[in-house]
N, C-alpha and C positions, 0 to 999 in steps of 0.2 A: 700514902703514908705508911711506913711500915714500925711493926708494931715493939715497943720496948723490951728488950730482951736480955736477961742476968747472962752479961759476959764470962760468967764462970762457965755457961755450959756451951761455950763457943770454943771454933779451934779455927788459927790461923789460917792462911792461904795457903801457906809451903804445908804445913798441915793436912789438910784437905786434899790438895793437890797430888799428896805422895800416897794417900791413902785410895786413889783410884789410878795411881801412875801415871798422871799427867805434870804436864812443865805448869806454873805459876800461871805465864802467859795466857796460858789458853781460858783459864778461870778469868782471868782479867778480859781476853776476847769477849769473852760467853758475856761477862756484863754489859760491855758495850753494845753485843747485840741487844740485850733486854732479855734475855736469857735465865740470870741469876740477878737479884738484887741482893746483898749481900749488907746485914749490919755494918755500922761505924763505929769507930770508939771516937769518944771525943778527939784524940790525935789525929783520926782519919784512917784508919786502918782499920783494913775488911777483916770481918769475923764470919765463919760461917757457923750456921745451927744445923741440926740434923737435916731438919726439913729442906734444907737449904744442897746437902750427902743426895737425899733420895730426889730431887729435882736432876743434880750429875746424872744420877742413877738413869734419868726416864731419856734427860739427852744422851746419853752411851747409846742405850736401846733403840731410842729412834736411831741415831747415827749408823750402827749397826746394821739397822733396818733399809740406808739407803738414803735418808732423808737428810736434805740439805739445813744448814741452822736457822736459814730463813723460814723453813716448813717447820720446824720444828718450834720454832718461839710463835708461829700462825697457829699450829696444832696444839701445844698447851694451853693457849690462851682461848682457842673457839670451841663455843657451845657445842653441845653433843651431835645437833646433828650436821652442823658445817666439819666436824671431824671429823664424823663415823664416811660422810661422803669424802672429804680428803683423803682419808685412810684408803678409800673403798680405792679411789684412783691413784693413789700409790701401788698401793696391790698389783693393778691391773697394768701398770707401768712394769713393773717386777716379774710379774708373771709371762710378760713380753721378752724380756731379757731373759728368763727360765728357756724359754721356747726359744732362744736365738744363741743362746749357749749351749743346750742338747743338740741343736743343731752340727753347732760347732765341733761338741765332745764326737758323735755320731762320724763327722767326716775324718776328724784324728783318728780315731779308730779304726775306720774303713782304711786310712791310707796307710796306721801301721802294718795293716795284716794285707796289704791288697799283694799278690802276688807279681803285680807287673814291677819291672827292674826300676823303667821310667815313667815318673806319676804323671807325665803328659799322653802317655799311652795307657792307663786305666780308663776305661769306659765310663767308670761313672765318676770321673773323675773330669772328664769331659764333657759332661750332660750336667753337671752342676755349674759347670762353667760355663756354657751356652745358659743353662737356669739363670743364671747369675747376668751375665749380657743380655737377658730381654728375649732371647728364644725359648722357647717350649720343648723342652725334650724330656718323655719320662725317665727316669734311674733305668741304668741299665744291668743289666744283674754278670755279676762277676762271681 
């Protein structure tokens, strides 16, 4: 049951919406996920309250952070420590993808500057590639 609120200190959807740069739609998603619940007016028309700006606010942040809307309507609504451990295992999801995008950034690099003409003929460029198929080969230094 949500709680009675003086519609003078509400502001519409389009309102709302443009005040964090989002389409209407997407506020209207967000409640179908369970996301926002949003006042009525007696005609039926969503009003938001502040409180309602700083919940956007926290789904941007998770969104930003990576988190799907399903995790994120699971994470605002669970206790501290079923959170603090969800959080913990996003993290660590995240921190996966750090280490497989330096990865990445590391070989762009190596292959801007590598002196060979043809990058089938850089050495480690072929020892990553054997890494990569399941052989063991250390880096070879170029």
């Amino acid at each position: 049951m949500r709680v009675q609120v003086d519609l003078k200190s509400t502001v519409a959807i389009g309102d709302l919406a443009a005040r964090f740069g989002l389409a209407t739609h997407v506020l209207r998603h967000w409640e179908e996920m369970g996301l926002l619940r949003p006042t009525r007016t007696g005609a039926g028309r969503r009003r938001y309250t502040e409180a309602d700006a700083e919940r956007i606010g926290a789904i941007l942040l998770a969104k930003e952070a990576g988190l799907g809307l399903a995790d994120i309507r699971e994470l605002l609504g669970a206790p501290g420590p079923a959170r603090r451990a969800a959080l913990r295992a996003h993290r660590d999801a995240v921190d996966a993808r750090i280490r497989a995008l330096t990865t990445a950034r590391d070989a762009l690099d190596h292959g801007s500057r590598c002196p060979a003409d043809d990058l089938t003929q850089c050495p480690n460029f072929a020892a990553a590639v054997r890494r990569r198929a399941g052989g063991e080969s250390p880096p070879a230094t170029a």
